[in-house]
C-alpha positions in Angstrom: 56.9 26.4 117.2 56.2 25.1 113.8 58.9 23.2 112.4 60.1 24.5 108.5 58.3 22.1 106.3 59.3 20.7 102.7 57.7 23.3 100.1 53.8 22.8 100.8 53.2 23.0 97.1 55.9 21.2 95.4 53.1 18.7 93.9 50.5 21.6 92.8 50.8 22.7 89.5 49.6 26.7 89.0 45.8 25.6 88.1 45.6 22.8 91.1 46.9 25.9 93.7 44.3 28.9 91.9 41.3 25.7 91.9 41.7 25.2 95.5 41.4 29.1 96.3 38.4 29.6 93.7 35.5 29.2 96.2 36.8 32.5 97.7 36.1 34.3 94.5 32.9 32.7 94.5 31.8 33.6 97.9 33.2 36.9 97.3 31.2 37.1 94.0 28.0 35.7 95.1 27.6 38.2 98.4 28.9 41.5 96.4 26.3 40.2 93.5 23.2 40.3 96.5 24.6 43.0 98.7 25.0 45.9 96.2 21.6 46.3 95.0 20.4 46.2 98.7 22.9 48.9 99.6 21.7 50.9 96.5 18.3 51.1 97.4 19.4 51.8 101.0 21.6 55.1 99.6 19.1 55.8 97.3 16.3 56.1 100.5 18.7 57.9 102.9 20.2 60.8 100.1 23.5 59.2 99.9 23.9 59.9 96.1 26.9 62.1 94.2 24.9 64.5 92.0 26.0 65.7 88.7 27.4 69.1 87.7 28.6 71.0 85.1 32.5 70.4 85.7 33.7 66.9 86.3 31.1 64.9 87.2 28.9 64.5 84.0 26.6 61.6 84.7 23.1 62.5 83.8 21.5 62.2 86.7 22.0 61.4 91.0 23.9 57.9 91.6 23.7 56.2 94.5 26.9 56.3 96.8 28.3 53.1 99.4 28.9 50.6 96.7 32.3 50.0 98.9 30.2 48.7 101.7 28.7 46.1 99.1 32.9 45.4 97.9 33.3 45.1 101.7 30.9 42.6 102.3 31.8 40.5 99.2 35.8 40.9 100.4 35.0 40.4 103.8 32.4 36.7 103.0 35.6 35.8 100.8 38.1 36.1 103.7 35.6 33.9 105.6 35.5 31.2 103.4 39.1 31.0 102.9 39.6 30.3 106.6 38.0 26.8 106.0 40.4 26.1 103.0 42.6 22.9 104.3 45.6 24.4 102.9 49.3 23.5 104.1 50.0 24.2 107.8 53.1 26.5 106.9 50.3 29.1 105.0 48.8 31.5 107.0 45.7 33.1 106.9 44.5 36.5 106.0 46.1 38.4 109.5 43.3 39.6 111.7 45.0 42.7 111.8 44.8 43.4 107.9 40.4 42.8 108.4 40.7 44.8 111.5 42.3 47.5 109.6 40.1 47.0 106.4 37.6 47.8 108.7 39.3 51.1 109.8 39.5 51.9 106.0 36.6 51.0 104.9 35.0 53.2 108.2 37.1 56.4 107.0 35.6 56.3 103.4 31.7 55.5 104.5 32.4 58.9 106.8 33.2 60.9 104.2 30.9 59.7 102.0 27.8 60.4 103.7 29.0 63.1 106.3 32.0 64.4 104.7 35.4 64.4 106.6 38.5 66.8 106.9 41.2 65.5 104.6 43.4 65.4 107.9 40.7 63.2 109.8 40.4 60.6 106.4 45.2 60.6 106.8 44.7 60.1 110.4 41.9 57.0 109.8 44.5 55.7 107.1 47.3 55.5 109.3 45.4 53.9 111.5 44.9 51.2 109.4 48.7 51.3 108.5 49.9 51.0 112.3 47.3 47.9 112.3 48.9 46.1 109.4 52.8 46.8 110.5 53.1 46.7 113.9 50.5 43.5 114.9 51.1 41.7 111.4 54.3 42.6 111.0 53.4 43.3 107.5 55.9 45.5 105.6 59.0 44.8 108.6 60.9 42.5 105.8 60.8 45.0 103.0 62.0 47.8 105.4 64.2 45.6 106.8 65.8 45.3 103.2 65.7 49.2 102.4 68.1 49.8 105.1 70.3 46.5 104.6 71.1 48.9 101.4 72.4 51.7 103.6 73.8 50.3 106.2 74.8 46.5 105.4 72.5 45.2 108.7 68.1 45.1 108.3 67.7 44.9 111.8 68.8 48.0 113.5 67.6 49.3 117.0 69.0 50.3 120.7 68.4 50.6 124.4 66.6 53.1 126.1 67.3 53.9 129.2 64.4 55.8 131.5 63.6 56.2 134.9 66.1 52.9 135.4 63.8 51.2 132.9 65.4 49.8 129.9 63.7 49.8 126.9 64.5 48.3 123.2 63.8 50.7 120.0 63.4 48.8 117.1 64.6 51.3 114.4 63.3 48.8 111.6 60.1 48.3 112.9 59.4 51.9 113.0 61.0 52.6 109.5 58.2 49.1 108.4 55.8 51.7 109.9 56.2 54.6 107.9 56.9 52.0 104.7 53.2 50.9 105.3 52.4 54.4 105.8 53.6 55.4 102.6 52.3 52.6 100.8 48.2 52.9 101.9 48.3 56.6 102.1 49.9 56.7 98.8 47.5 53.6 97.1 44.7 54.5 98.4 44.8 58.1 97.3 45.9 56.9 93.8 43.0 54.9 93.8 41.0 57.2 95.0 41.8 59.6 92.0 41.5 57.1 88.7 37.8 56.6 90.0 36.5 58.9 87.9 34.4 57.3 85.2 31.9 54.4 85.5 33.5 51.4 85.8 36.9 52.8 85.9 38.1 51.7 89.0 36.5 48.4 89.6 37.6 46.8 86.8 41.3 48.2 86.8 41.4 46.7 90.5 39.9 43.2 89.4 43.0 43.5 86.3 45.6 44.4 89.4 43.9 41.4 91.3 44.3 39.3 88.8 48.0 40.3 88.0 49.0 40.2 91.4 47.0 36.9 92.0 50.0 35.5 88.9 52.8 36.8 90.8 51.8 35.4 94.0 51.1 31.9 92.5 54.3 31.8 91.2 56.3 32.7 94.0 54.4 30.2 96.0 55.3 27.2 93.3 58.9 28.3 94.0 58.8 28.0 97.8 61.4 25.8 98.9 62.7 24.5 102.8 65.0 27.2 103.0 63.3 30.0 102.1 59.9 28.9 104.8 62.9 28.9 107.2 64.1 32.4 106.3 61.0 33.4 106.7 60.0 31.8 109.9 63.4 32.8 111.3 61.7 36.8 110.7 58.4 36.0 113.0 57.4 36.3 116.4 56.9 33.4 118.5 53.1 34.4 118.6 52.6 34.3 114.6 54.1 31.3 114.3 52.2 29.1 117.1 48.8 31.1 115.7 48.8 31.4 112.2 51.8 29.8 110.4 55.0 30.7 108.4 54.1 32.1 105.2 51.8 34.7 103.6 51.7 32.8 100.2 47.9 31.4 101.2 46.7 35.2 102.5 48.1 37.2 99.4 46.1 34.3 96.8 43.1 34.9 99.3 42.6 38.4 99.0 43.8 38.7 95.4 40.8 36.1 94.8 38.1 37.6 97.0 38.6 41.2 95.4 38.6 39.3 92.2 35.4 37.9 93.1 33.9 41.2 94.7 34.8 43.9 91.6 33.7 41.2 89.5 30.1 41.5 90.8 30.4 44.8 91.6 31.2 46.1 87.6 27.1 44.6 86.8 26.3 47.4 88.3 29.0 49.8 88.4 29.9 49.8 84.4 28.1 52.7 81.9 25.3 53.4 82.9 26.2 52.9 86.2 23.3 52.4 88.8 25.8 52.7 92.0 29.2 54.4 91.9 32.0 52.8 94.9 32.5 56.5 96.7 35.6 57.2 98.7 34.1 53.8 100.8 35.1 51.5 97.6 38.2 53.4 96.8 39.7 54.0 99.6 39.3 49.9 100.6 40.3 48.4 97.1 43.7 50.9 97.0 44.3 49.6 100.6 43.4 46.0 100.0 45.9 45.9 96.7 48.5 47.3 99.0 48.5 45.1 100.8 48.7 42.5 98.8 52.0 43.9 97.1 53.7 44.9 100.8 53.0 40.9 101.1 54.9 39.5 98.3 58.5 40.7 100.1 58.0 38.8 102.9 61.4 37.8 102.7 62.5 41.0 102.1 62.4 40.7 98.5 62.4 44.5 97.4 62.3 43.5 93.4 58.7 41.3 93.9 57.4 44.7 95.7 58.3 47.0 92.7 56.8 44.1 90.0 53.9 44.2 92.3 53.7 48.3 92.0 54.3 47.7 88.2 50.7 45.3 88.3 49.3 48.4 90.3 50.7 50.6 87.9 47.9 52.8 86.3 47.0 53.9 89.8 50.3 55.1 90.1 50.7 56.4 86.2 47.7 58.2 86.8 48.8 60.2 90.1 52.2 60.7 89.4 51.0 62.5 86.1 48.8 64.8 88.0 51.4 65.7 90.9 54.3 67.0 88.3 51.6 68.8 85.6 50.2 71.0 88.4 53.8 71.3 90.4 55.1 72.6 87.1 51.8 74.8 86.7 52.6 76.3 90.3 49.4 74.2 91.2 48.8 72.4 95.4 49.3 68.5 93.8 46.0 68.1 95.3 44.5 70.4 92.8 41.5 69.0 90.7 41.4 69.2 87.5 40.0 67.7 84.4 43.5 66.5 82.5 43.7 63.0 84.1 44.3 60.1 81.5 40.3 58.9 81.7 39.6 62.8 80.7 41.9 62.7 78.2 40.9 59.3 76.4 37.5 60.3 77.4 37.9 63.2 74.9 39.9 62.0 72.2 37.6 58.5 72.0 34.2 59.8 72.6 32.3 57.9 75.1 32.7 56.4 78.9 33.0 52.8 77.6 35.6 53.6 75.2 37.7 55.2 77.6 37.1 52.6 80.3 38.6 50.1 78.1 41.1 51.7 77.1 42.5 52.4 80.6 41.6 48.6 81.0 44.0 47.9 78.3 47.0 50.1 79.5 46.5 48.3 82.9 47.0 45.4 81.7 49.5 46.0 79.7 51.2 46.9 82.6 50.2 44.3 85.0 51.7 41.7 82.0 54.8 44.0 82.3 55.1 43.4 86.3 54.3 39.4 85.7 56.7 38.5 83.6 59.5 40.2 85.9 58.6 39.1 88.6 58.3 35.3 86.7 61.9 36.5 84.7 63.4 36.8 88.2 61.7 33.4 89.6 63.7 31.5 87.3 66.8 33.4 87.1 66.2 34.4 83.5 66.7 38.0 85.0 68.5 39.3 87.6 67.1 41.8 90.5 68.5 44.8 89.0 66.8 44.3 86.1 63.6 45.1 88.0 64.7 48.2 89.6 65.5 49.6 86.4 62.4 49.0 84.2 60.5 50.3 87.2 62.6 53.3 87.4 62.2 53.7 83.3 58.7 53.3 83.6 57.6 56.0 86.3 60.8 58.3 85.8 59.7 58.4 81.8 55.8 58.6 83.6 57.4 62.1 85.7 58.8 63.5 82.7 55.6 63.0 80.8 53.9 64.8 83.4 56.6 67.9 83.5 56.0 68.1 79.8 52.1 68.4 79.8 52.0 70.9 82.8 54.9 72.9 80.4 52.1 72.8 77.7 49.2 73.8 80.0 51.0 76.7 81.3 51.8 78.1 77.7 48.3 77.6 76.6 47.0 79.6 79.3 50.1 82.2 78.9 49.2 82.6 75.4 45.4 82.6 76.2 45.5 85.2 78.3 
């Protein structure tokens, strides 16, 4: 087993940690930067293009699908590279399982993309990827662990099964870490999926995320200490820990830099006029990747770092939860299109794509600075936890209201239309 070290980073100021990680944005970069234009031209060849219409999708002419195979490649080269970073032994890498089931996700979307797949057969490829990230990287077990340490005062709750004079041990927070992940990538990756609606749009909100998250994780990793890369390697299996290491700190600054890196490259050719749009491929895999990055940060079961980190991934959220109360209140299925979203809106009211674009830019990062400095408020006990559960609850719970309000207004418009 690997003995609990001194904090790994105790000598590293923020730029000295984010230096020694920057080759993975570069790789990342430099291989989304070659790989997208190649992909293009392969979409372009084989008809894989979303064609405009008259509704919602007003780009002037056919763009070429499976720009998420080129974000792929760029995350996937980054993840490579940072495998040959000589960081401390107590970080681990990027789990095999979260690749395996980038893989899964990534599959799902290039499906639907150029076949087209049942809604049920794109949830079932999802949690797929979910099962992958819980149950073999125990990714998400320390947050659920937490949830029910509310409830019931113990984390780690489970029994004996007895069959056929076999005895066999339920682990009731390892499932309940299960249906957390399941939650969290259905739920991401579907709130990605929806914001990517305009050129641009979703790239460069996800590099913003990145790049928020990327803070958070930096600063939690400056604050390691001996105790807490003990409570954390008291959590893992034997396996982990003689493979891999104790802490995620080095896998979340990975993948925060390699998407970074990837939507970096990807926005020359995905921002107005776009030659190559990400399809449900792209979407799908930058909603999961950000995922799980935030499921990452409460690796000690910190429950407060998770909801900062949803705060960073916050217009996503905005965005979807907006959408689900205006059509509920409208009498509308949640996953009803429409053309009301916030890019419509700003879209309208500002005039042109790369106005709106920017402006949903901005509010992301307003609210990925919002999620930063709680989570750096709570690092040095300037703020307390609660503090974070109740700005996150004033944010979405003012977000669901909003949302009640304009499906109010819809439905009296088209009352009084009629």
């Amino acid at each position: 087993m690997i003995a609990t070290v001194v904090t790994p980073v105790g000598d590293w100021s923020l730029w000295g940690l984010m230096a020694s990680y920057l080759p993975v944005l570069v790789a990342a970069w430099a291989a989304t930067l070659v790989a997208t234009p190649i992909i293009r031209s392969i979409a372009i060849a084989t008809n894989v293009v979303d064609r405009p219409d008259d509704a919602r999708k007003l780009h002037s002419r056919p763009i070429a699908y499976l720009g998420g195979i080129a974000v792929f490649v760029g995350l996937i080269v980054g993840i490579a590279v940072s495998y040959t970073i000589d960081s401390p032994i107590s970080f681990r890498p990027v789990p095999m399982s979260v690749v395996v089931a980038m893989m899964a996700v990534t599959a799902t979307g290039f499906i639907d993309d150029v076949w087209g797949l049942d809604p049920w057969f794109k949830t079932v490829g999802l949690l797929v990827a979910a099962g992958l990230m819980s149950l073999y990287g125990g990714i998400g077990t320390q947050t659920a662990a937490a949830f029910l340490a509310y409830f019931t005062g113990n984390g780690q709750i489970g029994f004996d099964l007895s069959i056929a004079g076999a005895v066999w041990y339920v682990n009731i927070t390892e499932w309940v870490g299960v249906g957390l992940v399941a939650v969290f990538v259905l739920g991401g990756c579907n709130a990605s999926n929806l914001i990517d609606g305009l050129d641009g749009l979703l790239s460069g909100t996800t590099m913003i995320i990145a790049g928020g998250l990327l803070m958070i994780s930096l600063l939690m990793t400056l604050h390691l200490t001996t105790a807490s890369l003990g409570q954390i390697e008291s959590t893992l299996s034997q396996h982990i820990l003689e493979s891999e290491g104790i802490t995620l700190a080095g896998a979340r600054t990975s993948l925060c830099m390699a998407v970074i890196g990837a939507t970096l490259a990807f926005l020359v050719y995905n921002f107005n006029p776009a030659q190559i749009f990400l399809g449900d491929t792209g979407s799908l895999l930058l909603g999961y990747t950000c995922v799980t990055i935030v499921l990452m940060l409460g690796e000690m079961g910190q429950t407060h770092f998770v909801l900062a980190g949803l705060i960073v991934f916050g217009l996503p959220i905005v965005d979807t939860v907006l959408a689900i109360f205006r059509r509920k209140v409208q009498g509308l299925p949640a996953s009803s299109p429409d053309a009301n979203h916030l890019h419509h809106i700003l879209k309208r009211s500002l005039g042109t794509v790369k106005l709106a674009v920017i402006g949903m830019w901005s509010i992301e990062a307003v609210l990925a600075s919002i999620g930063v400095a709680l989570a750096a408020l709570s690092l040095t006990h300037e703020l307390r936890v609660m503090g974070i559960y109740l700005v996150f609850i004033m944010i979405f719970g003012g977000v669901a209201i909003a949302g009640t309000v304009m499906g109010r207004r819809a439905m009296k418009a088209r009352q009084s239309g009629s």
